[in-house]
C-alpha positions as CSV (number, residue, x, y, z in Angstrom):
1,X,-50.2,106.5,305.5
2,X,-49.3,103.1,307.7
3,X,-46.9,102.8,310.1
4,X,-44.8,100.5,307.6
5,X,-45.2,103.4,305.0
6,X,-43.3,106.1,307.3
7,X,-40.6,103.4,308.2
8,X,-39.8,103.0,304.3
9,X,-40.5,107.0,303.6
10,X,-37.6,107.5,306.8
11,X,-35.1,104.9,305.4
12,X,-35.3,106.2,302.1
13,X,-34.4,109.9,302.9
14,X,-31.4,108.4,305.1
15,X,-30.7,106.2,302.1
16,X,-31.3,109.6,299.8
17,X,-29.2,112.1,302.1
18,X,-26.0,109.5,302.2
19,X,-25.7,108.8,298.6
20,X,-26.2,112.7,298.4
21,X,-23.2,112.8,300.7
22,X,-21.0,110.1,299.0
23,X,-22.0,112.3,295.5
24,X,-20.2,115.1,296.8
25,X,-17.2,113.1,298.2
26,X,-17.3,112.2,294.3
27,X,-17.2,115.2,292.4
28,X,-14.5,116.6,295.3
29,X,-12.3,113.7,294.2
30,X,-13.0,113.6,290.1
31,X,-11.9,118.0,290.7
32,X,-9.0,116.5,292.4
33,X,-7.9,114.2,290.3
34,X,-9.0,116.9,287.1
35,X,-6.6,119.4,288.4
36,X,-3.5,116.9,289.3
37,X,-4.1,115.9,285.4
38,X,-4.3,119.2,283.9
39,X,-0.6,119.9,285.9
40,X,0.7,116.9,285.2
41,X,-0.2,117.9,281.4
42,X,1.2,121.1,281.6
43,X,4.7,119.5,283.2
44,X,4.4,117.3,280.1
45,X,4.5,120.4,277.7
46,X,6.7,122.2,279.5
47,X,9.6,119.2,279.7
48,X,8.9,118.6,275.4
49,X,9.7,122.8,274.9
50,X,12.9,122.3,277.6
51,X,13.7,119.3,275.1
52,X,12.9,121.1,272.0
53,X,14.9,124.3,273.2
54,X,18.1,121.6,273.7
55,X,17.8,119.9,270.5
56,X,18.3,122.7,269.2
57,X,21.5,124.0,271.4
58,X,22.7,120.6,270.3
59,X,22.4,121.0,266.5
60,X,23.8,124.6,266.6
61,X,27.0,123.6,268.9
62,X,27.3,121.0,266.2
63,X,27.2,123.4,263.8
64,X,29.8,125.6,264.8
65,X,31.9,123.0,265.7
66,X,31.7,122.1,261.9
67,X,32.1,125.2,261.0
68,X,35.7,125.1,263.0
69,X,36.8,122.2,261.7
């Protein structure tokens, strides 16, 4: 192997080990920003059940104020 050959075999591991490096920066941010979604989902569900749960309240209090009339 040449001198020249070594050089470009050196540069590609550093090349190699930082795009390694920014991989893993990566995949830490996509598990980040998996998790924040799969809260913000379960917020969603748990806010349609809360509205569910007061749509209902609000057609039985309408009902029994019917009922009183």
């Amino acid at each position: 192997m040449t001198n020249v050959g070594m050089f470009d075999e050196i540069d590609l591991s550093h090349k190699f080990r930082k795009l390694k490096r920014e991989n893993q920066k990566d995949k830490k941010t996509i598990d980040v920003l998996t998790t924040d979604n799969d809260i913000k989902d379960y917020e969603i569900r748990t806010l349609k059940e809360k509205i569910n749960k007061l749509k209902q309240e609000i057609k039985e209090l309408k009902d029994a104020l019917e009922k009183t009339e």
